[in-house]
C-alpha positions in Angstrom: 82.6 92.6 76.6 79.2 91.0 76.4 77.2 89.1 79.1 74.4 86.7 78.1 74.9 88.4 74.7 73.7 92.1 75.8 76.5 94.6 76.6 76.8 95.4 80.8 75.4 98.7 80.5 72.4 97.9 78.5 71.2 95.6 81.6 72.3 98.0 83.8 69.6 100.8 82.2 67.2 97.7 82.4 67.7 97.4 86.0 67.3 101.1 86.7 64.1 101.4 84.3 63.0 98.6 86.6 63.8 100.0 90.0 62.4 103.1 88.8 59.1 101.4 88.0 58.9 99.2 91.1 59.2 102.3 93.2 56.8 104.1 91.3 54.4 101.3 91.8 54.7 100.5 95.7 58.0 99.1 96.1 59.3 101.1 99.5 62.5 102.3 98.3 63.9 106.5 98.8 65.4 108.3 96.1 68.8 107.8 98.0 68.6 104.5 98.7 67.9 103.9 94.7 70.7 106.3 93.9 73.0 104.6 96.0 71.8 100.9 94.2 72.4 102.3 91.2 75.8 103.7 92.0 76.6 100.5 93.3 75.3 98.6 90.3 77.3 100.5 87.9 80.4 99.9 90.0 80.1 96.7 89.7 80.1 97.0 85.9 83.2 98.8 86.1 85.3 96.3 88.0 84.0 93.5 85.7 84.9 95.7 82.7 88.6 96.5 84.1 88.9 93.1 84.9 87.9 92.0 81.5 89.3 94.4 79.2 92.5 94.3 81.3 93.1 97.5 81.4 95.5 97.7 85.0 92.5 99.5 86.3 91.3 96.7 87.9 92.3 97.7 91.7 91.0 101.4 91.7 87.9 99.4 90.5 87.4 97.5 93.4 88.4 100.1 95.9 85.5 102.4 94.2 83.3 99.3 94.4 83.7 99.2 97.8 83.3 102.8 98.5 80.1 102.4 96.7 78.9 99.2 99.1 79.2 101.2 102.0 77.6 104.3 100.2 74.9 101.5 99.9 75.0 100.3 103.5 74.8 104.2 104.6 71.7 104.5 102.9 69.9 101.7 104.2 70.3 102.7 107.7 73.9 101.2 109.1 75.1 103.8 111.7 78.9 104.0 111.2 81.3 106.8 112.0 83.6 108.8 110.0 86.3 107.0 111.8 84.8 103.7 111.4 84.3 104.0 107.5 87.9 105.7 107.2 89.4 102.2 109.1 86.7 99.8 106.6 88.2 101.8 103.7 91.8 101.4 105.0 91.7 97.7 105.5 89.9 97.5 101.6 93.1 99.4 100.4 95.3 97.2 102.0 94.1 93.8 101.3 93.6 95.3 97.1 97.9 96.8 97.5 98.9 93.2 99.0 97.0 91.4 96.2 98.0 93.4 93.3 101.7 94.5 94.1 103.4 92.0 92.1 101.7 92.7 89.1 101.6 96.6 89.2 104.4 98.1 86.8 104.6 101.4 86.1 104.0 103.3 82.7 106.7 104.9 82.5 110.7 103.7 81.6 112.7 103.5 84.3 114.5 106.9 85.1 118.3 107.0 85.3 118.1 107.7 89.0 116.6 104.5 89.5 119.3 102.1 88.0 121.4 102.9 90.6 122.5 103.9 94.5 123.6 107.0 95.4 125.0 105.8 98.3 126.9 103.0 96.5 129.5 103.6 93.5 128.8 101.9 90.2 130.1 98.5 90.3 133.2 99.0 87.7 
């Protein structure tokens, strides 16, 4: 996958070399808070790549994308529980299972078990 003609992770080691210059050169930022940027950053590569390469992986992408925003938000100073995060996460989960369950199948055949009811006989 190519955007404006450079592969994804080629600008994303551009944009660390230059958030690693900019904070050696005055720009206030910590080592965690460019850690969690960068983390961030190279989520976002990886949803656009499982979106684009349509691989399936698509929804643990964006759940991991999220984690990563709030891994972001953490760092910058938002005060949020355990608890809070946990119910944030939850509600991320949810909305990406409701918006992907139709077109989740899995890898595998279906297993004998599966084709029928053990509570109901075959249907002769």
């Amino acid at each position: 996958m190519r955007v404006f003609g450079r592969e994804p992770v080629y600008i994303l080691a551009f944009v660390a070399i230059t958030l690693k210059l900019s904070a050696a050169y005055g720009l206030d930022v910590s080592n965690e808070q460019q850690g969690a940027i960068m983390a961030v950053l190279s989520l976002i590569v990886a949803v656009i790549n499982a979106i684009m390469l349509r691989t399936g992986a698509a929804a643990a992408a964006i759940v991991n994308l999220a984690q990563g925003v709030l891994a972001l938000f953490l760092a910058f100073g938002l005060n949020m529980s355990a608890e809070q995060q946990a119910l944030w996460m939850l509600i991320v989960e949810a909305a990406v299972a409701l918006a992907i369950r139709r077109e989740v199948t899995a890898p595998v055949a279906a297993l004998p078990i599966e084709q029928g009811s053990p509570v109901k006989p075959p249907a002769a």
